[in-house]
C-alpha positions as CSV (number, residue, x, y, z in Angstrom):
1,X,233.7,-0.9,89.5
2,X,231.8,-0.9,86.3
3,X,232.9,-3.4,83.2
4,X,234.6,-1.5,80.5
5,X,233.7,-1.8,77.0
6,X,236.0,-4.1,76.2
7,X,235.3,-6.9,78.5
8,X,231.6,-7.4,77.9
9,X,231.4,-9.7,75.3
10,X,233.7,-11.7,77.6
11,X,231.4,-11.2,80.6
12,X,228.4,-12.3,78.2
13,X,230.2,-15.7,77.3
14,X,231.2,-16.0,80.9
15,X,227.2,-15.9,81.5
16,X,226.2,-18.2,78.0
17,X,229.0,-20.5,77.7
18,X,227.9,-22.5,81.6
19,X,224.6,-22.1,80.6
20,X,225.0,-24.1,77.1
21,X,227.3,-26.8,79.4
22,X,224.3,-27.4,81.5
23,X,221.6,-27.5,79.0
24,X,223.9,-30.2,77.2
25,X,224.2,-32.1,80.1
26,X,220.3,-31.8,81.1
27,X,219.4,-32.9,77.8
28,X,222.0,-36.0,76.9
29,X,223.3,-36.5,80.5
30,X,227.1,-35.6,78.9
31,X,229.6,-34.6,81.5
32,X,231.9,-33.4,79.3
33,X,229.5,-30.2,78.3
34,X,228.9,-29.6,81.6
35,X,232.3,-29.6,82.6
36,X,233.9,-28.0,79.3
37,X,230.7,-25.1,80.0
38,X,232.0,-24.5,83.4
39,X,235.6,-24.7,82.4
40,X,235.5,-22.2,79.5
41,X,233.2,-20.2,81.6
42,X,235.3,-19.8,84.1
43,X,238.0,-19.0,81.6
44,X,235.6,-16.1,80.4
45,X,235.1,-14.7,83.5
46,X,238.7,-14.8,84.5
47,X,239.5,-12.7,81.0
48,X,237.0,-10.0,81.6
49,X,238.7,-9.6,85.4
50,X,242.0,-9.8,83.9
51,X,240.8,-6.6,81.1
52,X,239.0,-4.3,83.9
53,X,241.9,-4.9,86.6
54,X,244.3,-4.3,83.7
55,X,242.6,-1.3,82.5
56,X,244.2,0.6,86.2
57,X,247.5,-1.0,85.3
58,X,247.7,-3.1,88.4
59,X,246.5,-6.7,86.7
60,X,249.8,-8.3,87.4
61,X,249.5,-7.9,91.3
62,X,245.9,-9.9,90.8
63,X,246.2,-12.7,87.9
64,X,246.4,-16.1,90.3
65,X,248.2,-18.8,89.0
């Protein structure tokens, strides 16, 4: 299934936001950019699923809480 419109910038920060995390913790050894990178870019991912599932109108039957 290809990514509608609407969910790439999320699908971009999903890519960027772990990226940043790491480079922060690479440079100044901080766990808390890695972790906050990999949290929020998880977060980013899980929107852009949410918006593409939700575009057929079945999202409620996927989003795991």
């Amino acid at each position: 299934m290809a990514a509608t419109g609407q969910s790439h910038l999320d699908l971009a920060l999903a890519v960027l936001v772990p990226v940043g995390g790491f480079m922060g913790y690479r440079k100044a050894k901080s766990l808390p950019s890695l972790l906050g990178g990999l949290g929020f870019g998880a977060a980013f991912a899980g929107t852009a699923y949410v918006i593409n599932v939700g575009a057929s109108g079945n999202f409620h039957r996927h989003v795991v809480v």
